[in-house]
N, C-alpha and C positions, 0 to 999 in steps of 0.2 A: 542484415538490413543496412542502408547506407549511410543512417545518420548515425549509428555507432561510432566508428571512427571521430566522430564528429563530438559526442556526446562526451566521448574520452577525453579530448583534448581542450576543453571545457574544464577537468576536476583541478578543482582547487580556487575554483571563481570562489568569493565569499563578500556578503554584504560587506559595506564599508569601503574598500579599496575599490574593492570590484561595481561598486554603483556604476559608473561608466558601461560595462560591459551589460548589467542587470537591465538595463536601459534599453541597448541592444536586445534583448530576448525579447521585450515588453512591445518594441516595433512590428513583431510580426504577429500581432496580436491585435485585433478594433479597440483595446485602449488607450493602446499608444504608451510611450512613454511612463513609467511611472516609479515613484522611488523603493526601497527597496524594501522598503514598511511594508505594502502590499503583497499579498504572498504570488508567487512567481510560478510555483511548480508549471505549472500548464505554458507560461510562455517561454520557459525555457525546451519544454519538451517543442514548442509550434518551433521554435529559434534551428533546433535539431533538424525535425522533420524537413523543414521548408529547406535550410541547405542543404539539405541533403536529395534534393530532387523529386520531395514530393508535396503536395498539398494537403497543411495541417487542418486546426477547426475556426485557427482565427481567434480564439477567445485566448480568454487569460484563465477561465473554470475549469478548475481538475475532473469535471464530469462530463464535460462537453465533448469529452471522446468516448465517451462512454456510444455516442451514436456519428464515431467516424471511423469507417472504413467496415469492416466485417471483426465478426469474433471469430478467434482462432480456437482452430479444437485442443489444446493445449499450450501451455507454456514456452513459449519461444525464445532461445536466447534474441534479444533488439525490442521484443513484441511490449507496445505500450498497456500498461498494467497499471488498472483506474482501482482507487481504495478509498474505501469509508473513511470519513472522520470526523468526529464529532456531531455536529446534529446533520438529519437529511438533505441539506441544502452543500455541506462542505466536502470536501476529498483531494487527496492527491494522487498526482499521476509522476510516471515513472518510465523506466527500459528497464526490463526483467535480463540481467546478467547472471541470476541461479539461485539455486536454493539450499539449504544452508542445514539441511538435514532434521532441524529441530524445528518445525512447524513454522518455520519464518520465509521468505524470498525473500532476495537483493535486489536494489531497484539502483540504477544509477539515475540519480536525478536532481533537479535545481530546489532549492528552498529546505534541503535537508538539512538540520540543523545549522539555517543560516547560509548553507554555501552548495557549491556543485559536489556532491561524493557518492556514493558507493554506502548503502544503510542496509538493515535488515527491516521489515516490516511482518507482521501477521500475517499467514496466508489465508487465515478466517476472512479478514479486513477485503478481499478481493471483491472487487464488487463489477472487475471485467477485462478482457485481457483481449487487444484489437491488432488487428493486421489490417492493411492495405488492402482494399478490393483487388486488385491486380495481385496482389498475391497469394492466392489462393494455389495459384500451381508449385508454392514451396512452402505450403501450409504446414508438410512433414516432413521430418528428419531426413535427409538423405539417405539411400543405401551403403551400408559400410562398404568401404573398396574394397578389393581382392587386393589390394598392391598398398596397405597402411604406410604413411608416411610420405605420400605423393610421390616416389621416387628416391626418398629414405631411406637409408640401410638403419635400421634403430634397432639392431641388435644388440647394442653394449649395453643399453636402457634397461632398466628392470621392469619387467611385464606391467607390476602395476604402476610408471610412471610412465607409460605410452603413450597413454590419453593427454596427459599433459602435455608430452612433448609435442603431439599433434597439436593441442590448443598452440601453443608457442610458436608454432611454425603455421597456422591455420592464420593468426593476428596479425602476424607479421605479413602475410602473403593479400591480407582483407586491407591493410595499411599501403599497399603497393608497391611492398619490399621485394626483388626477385628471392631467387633460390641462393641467392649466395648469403645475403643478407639474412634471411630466414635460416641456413644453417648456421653462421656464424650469433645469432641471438640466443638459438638453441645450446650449442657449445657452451656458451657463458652461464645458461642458466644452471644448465646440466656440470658444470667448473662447483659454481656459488653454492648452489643450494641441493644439487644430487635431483632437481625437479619437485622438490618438496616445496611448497609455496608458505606451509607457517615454519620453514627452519627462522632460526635466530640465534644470532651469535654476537655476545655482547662480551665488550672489554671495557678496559678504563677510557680505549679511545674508539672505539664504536659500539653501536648497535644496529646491525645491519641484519632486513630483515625480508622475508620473503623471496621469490624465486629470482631475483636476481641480488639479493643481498645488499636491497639500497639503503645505507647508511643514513639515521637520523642524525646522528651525531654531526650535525654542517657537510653532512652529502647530501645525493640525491633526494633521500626519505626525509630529509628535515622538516618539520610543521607537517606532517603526517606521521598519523594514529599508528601504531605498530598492529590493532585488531586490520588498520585498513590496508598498510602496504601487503599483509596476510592474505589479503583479498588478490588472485590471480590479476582477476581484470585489471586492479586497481593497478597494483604492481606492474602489469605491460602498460598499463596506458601512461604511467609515469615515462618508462625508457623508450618506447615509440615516439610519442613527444617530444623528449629532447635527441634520441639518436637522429630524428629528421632534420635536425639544425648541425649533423657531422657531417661536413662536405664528402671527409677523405673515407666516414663509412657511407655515406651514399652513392658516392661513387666506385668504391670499391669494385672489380669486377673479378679478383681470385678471393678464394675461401681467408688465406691465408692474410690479405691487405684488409678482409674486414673485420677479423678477430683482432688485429693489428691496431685495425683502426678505433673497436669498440673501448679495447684495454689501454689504449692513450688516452684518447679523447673523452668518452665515458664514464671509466672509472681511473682511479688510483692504482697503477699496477700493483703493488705492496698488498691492497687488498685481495688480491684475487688468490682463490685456494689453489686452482692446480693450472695448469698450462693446458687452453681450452685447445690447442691444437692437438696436442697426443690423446684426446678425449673426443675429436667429432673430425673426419678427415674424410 
């Protein structure tokens, strides 16, 4: 869905600094404006939808989508996911990013403990799970390709980290990265983390965590939860985010100037485990 992208580049909003921006979500809402005492969840998710090209419910009520757009016959990674809380009148709302194996879903969404992130909630707590009238024609999963990896050789990858590296190069390509750029993300992660998104490797002078191994320690990960950079989504939306402010990887146009580009400019060469060229070519 379009406002994902969107939604990403949002985490790390949080009351207080972020009132300014909180304010912003609150405008595309019939309240208008309001501070950040007020709870938000709904106008952050309207903030999303409406950049993102489509027309939200307007309100600032976590239920208020409960009757916009159609319900989806399942769980959709972007698909807004309306939950109980507390007495019948209250609820929050969300973008369902996955589920978490132990009776919970992931919701990325605003007013989560204060800020924009990446939470788990109850899957009991569901109380409705919506798509876009117009989107009814991609209400299902795609059919798997015959050709995995869009034009991918992912043989070096180990069977059960395919999926992953699909996602990895599925983000990057939804973010409007070509192929070169898309391979050269995947390289790094597949360098860092082997595609395992809760590795973690801690020293005296990092703690670098998830599938690209972003450093809490005054790197990228800093002021970010080590359960959250563990989090896939959370973890690409951190370096999608900032890789779009690298000229020399956005413009990149050989495999070879964007691994280049990502391991100057991105990270600390010294951190990186193995040389992403002899690993993705």
């Amino acid at each position: 869905f379009p406002w994902m992208p969107i939604a990403r580049d949002e985490i790390g909003v949080a009351e207080g600094q972020g009132d300014p921006r909180i304010s912003q979500y609150f405008a595309t809402a019939t309240l208008g404006p309001q501070p950040s005492s007020v709870p938000w969840c709904s106008a952050f998710v309207n903030f999303c939808v409406t950049r993102g090209g489509a027309s939200g419910t307007n309100s600032a009520l976590a239920r208020s989508w409960l009757s916009w757009g159609q319900n989806a016959a399942s769980l959709l990674p972007g698909c807004i996911v309306v939950l109980s809380r507390g007495s019948p009148a209250l609820g929050h709302v969300g973008l369902y990013v996955g589920d978490d194996g132990q009776g919970s879903i992931r919701l990325l969404g605003g007013n989560q403990h204060n800020s924009v992130n990446i939470s788990s909630f109850p899957k009991a707590n569901i109380l409705g799970r919506r798509v876009p009238s117009s989107a009814a024609r991609v209400a299902a999963p795609p059919a798997p390709s015959a050709n995995p990896g869009s034009g991918f050789n992912l043989d070096e990858i180990p069977a059960q980290r395919r999926a992953m590296a699909m996602h990895v190069i599925d983000s990057f390509a939804a973010a409007g990265f070509s192929k070169v750029q898309q391979a050269a993300a995947l390289a790094n992660a597949f360098a860092e983390s082997k595609l395992d998104p809760r590795a973690r490797l801690t020293t005296a002078r990092e703690d670098s965590v998830g599938l690209f191994q972003l450093n809490r320690i005054g790197g990228r990960g800093a002021n970010h939860p080590a359960e959250e950079l563990m989090d896939p989504d959370a973890n690409l939306a951190i370096v999608i985010r900032d890789v779009r402010n690298i000229g020399e990887f956005v413009a990149a146009v050989s495999l070879k100037d964007a691994v280049d580009a990502f391991v100057r400019f991105f990270e600390a060469p010294a951190d990186s485990r193995d040389n992403p060229h002899s690993t993705w070519k």
